[in-house]
C-alpha positions in Angstrom: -10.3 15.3 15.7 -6.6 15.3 16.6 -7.0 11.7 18.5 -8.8 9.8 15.4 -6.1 11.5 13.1 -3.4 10.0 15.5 -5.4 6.8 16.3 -5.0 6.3 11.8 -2.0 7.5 11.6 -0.6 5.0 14.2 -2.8 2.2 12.3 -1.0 3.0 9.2 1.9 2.7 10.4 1.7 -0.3 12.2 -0.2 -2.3 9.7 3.1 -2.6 7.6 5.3 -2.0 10.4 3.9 -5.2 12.1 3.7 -7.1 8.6 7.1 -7.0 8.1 7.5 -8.3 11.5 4.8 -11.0 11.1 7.1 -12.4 8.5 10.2 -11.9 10.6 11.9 -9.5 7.2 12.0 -5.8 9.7 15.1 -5.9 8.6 14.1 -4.8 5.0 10.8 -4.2 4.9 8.0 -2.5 7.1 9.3 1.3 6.9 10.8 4.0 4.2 14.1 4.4 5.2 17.5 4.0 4.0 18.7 0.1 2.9 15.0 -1.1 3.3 13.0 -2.3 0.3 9.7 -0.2 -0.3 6.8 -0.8 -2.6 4.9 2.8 -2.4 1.2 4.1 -3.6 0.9 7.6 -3.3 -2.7 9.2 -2.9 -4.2 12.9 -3.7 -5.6 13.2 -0.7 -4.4 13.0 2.7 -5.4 9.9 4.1 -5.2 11.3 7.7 -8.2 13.2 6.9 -10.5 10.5 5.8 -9.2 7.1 5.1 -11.6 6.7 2.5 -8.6 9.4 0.9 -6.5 5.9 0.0 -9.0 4.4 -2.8 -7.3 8.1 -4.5 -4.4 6.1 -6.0 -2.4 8.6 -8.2 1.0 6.5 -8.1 1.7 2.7 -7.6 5.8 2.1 -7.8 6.4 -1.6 -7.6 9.9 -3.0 -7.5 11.6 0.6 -7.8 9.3 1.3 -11.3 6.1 3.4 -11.9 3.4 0.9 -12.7 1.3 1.4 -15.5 -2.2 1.2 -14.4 -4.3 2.4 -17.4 -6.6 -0.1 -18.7 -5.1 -3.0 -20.8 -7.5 -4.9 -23.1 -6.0 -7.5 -23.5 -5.0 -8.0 -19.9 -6.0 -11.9 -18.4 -5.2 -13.2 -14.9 -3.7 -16.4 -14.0 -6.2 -17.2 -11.7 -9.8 -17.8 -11.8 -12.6 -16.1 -9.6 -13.9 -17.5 -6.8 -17.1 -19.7 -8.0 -15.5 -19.2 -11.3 -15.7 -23.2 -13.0 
């Protein structure tokens, strides 16, 4: 148990971690900490239980705001579907 909770917590981490890098911006992006810019979704479950845990979105902040995720009717996307004519 301990070794798969490591083994996701280590891919969590370095799926942003290396991200960031990917796009050569570690400098600002990639970790929480101090001067670095951080888009965050908080769960209500602890993802290093199950990772199944991060579909449990309880807060999205975007851009330093709260996003508003209840359901907008009147809410259209700029793009269409794939296999959408």
């Amino acid at each position: 148990m301990v070794a798969s909770v490591a083994a996701i917590a280590v891919a969590l981490a370095l799926s942003v971690a290396f991200g960031a890098e990917l796009i050569q911006k570690q400098d600002t992006l990639g970790t929480v900490e101090p001067g670095k810019l951080a888009d965050l979704v908080i769960v209500d479950a602890d993802p290093l239980q199950d990772t199944w845990n991060l579909l449990k979105t309880n807060t999205v902040i975007f851009n330093g705001k709260v996003v508003d995720r209840t359901y907008h009717a009147n809410y259209h996307t700029t793009f269409s579907p794939p296999g959408d004519q």
